[in-house]
LUMMIRO-615362 format. One record per residue (C-alpha): chain; x negated, y, z. Coordinates in nm, 2 decimals, padded with zeros to 4 digits, m for minus. Each point is the difference from the previous one (the first is absolute). Example, Ala and Ser with C-alpha at 12.3 -4.5 7.8 and 13.67 -1.06 7.14 Angstrom:
! LUMMIRO-615362
@unit: A u: m01.23 v: m00.45 w: 00.78
@unit: A u: m00.14 v: 00.34 w: m00.07
END
This chain:
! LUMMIRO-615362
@unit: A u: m03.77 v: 00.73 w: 02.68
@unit: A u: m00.20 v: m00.09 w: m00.30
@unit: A u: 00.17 v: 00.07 w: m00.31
@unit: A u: m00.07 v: m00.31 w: m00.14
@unit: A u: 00.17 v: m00.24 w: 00.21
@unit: A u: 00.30 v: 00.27 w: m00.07
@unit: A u: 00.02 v: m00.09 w: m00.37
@unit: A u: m00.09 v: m00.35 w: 00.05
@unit: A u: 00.31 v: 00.00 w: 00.24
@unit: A u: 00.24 v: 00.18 w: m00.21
@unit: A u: m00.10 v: m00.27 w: m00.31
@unit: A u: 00.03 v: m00.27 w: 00.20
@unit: A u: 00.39 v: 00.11 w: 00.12
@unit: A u: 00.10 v: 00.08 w: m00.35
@unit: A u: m00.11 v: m00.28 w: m00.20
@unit: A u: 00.18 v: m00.20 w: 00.30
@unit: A u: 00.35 v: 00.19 w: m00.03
@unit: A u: m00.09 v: m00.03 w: m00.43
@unit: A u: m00.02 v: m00.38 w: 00.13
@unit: A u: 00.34 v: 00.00 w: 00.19
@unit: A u: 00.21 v: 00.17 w: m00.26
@unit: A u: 00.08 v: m00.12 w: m00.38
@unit: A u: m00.05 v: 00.31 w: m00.20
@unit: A u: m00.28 v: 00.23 w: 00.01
@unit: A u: 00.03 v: 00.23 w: 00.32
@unit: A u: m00.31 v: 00.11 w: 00.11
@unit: A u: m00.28 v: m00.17 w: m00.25
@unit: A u: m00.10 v: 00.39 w: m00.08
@unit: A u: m00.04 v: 00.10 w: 00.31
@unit: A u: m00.22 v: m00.31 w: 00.08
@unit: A u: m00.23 v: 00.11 w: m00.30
@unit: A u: m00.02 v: 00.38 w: 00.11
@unit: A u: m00.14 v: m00.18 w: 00.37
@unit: A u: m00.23 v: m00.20 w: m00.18
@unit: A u: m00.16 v: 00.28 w: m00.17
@unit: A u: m00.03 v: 00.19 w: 00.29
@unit: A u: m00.16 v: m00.29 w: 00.16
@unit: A u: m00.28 v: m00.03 w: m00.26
@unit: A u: 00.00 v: 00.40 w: 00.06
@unit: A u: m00.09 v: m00.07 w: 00.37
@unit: A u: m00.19 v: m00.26 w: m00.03
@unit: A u: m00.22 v: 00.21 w: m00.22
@unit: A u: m00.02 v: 00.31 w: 00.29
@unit: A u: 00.22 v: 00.20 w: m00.23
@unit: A u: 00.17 v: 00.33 w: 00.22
@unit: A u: 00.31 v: m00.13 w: 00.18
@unit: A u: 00.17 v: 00.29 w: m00.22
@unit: A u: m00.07 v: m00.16 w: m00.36
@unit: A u: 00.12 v: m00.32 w: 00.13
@unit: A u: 00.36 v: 00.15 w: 00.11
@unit: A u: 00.02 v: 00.17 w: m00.37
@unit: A u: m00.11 v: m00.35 w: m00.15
@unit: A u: 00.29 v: m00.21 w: 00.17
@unit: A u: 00.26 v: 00.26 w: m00.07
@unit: A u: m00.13 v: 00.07 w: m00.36
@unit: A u: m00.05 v: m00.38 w: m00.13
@unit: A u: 00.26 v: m00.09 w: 00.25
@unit: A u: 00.28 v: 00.23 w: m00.18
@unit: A u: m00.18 v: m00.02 w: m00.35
@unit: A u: 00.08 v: m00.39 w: 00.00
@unit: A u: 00.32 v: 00.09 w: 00.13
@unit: A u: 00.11 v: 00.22 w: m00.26
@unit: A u: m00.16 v: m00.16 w: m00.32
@unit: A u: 00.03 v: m00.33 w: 00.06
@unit: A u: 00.38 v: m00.11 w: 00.24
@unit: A u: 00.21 v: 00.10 w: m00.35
@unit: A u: m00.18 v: m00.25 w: m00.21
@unit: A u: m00.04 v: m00.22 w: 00.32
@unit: A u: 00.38 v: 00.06 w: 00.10
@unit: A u: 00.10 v: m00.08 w: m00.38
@unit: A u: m00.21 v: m00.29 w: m00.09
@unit: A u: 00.09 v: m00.17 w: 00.36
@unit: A u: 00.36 v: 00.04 w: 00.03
@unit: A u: 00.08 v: m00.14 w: m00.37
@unit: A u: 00.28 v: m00.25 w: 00.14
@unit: A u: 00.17 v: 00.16 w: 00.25
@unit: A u: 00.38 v: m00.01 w: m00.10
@unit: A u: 00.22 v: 00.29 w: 00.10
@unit: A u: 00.24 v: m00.06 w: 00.27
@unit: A u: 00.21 v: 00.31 w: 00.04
@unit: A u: 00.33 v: m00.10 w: m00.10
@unit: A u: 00.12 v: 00.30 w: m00.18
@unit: A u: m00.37 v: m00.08 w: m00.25
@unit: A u: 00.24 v: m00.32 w: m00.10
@unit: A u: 00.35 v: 00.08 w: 00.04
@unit: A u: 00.07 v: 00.33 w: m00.18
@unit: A u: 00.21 v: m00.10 w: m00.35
@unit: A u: 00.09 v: m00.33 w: 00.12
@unit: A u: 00.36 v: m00.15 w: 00.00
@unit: A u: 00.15 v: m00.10 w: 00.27
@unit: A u: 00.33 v: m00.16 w: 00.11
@unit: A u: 00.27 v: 00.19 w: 00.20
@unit: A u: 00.12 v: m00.25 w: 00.28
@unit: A u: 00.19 v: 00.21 w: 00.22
@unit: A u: 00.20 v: 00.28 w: m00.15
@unit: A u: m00.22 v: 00.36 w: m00.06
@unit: A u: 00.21 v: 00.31 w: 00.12
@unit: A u: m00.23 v: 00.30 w: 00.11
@unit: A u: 00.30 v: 00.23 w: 00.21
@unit: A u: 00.05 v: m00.35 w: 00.24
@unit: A u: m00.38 v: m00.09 w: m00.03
@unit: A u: 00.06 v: m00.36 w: m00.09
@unit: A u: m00.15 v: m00.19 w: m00.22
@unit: A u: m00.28 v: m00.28 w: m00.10
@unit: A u: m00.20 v: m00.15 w: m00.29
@unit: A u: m00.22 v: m00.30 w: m00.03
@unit: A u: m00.32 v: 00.01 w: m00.17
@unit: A u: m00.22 v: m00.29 w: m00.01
@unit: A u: 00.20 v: m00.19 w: 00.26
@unit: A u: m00.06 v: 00.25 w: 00.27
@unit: A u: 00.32 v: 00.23 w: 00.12
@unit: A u: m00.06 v: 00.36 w: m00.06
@unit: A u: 00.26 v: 00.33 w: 00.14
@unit: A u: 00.06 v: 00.19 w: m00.31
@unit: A u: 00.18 v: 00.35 w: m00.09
@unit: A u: 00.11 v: 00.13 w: m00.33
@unit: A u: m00.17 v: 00.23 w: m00.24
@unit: A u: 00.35 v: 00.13 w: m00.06
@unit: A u: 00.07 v: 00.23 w: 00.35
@unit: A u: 00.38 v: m00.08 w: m00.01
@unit: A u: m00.02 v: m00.38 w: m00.19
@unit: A u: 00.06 v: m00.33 w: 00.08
@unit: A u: m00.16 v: m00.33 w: m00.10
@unit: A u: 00.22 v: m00.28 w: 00.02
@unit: A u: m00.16 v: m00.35 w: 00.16
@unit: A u: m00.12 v: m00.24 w: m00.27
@unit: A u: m00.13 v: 00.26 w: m00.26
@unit: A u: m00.34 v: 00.07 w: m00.11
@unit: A u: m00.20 v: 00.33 w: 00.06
@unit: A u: m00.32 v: 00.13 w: m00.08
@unit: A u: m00.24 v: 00.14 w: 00.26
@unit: A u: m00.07 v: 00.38 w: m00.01
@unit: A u: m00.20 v: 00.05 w: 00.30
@unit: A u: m00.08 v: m00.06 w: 00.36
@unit: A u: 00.09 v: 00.19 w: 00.28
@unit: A u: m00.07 v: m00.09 w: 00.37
@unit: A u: 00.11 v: m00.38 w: m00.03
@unit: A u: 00.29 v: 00.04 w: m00.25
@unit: A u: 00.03 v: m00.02 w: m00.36
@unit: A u: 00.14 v: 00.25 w: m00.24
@unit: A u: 00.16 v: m00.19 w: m00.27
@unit: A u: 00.22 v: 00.08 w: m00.28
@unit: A u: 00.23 v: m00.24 w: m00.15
@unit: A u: m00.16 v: m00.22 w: m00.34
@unit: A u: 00.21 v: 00.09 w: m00.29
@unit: A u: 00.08 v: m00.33 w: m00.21
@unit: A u: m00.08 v: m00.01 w: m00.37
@unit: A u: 00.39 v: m00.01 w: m00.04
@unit: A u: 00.11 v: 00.29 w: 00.17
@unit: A u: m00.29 v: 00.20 w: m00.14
@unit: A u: 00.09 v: m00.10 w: m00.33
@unit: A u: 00.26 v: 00.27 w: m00.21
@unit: A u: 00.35 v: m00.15 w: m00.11
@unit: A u: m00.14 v: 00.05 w: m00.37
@unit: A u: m00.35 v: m00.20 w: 00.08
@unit: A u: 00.28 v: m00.29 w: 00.21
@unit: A u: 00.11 v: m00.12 w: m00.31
@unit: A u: 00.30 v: 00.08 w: m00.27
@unit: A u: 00.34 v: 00.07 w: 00.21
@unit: A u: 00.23 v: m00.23 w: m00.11
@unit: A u: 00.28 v: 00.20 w: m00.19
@unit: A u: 00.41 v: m00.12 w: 00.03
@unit: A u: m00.01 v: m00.14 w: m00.32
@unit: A u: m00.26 v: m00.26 w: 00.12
@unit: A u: 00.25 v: m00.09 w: 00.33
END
């Protein structure tokens, strides 16, 4: 078969499948067959045109899909939940008690099973905890101190003596 219609062939079927997909799949593959074509077409050793395609062919692949790769995907917004979650608060709706395995949180509006930082701890319902990591499908919270219990009886506020009673 005469090399020619080969390249012409394998350019054809990558600049349809570069067609068919939305990122850049196969454009440097369709420029090492085009090169090669031009290489047959001018009589050139089936041999050089082989080492042309995979040379421009993975020349264009290497140097140019980063820049391509970054200057193409600019908007694409991460959707890996753990990218998003990780440091958020949450709210406990079902009591958290790692030895019975119990317990949920809601973050966002959308239920979540969740498991104490603290091995032996609980988390009653209604309190607030911050998210510590992701593991499997649950959530590994620890309870959100309030600014009042985190605060020092001196920093509360003067006691009040018996004289003031």
């Amino acid at each position: 078969m005469n090399s020619l219609y080969v390249w012409l062939g394998i350019f054809v079927l990558a600049v349809i499948i570069e067609v068919a997909t939305a990122g850049l799949a196969t454009i440097w593959f369709a420029c090492g067959a085009f090169v090669a074509f031009i290489l047959a077409v001018l009589k050139v050793d089936i041999i050089w045109q082989v080492v042309a395609f995979v040379a421009v062919s993975l020349l264009l692949l290497a140097f140019t899909r980063p820049m391509a790769k970054k200057y193409l995907n600019r908007k694409t917004e991460k959707t890996n939940v753990l990218d998003k979650i990780i440091g958020r608060t949450a709210l406990v709706t079902e009591e958290i008690n790692n030895i019975l395995a119990t317990g949920k949180v809601t973050v966002d509006g959308m239920p979540w099973t969740a498991r104490s930082t603290d091995p032996d701890g609980t988390i009653p319902a209604g309190k607030e905890v911050v998210i510590e990591q992701l593991m499997g499908v649950k959530l590994i919270v620890k309870p959100l101190e309030s600014k009042i219990e985190e605060l020092s009886p001196a920093e509360s506020g003067p006691a009040q003596s018996k004289e003031e009673e």
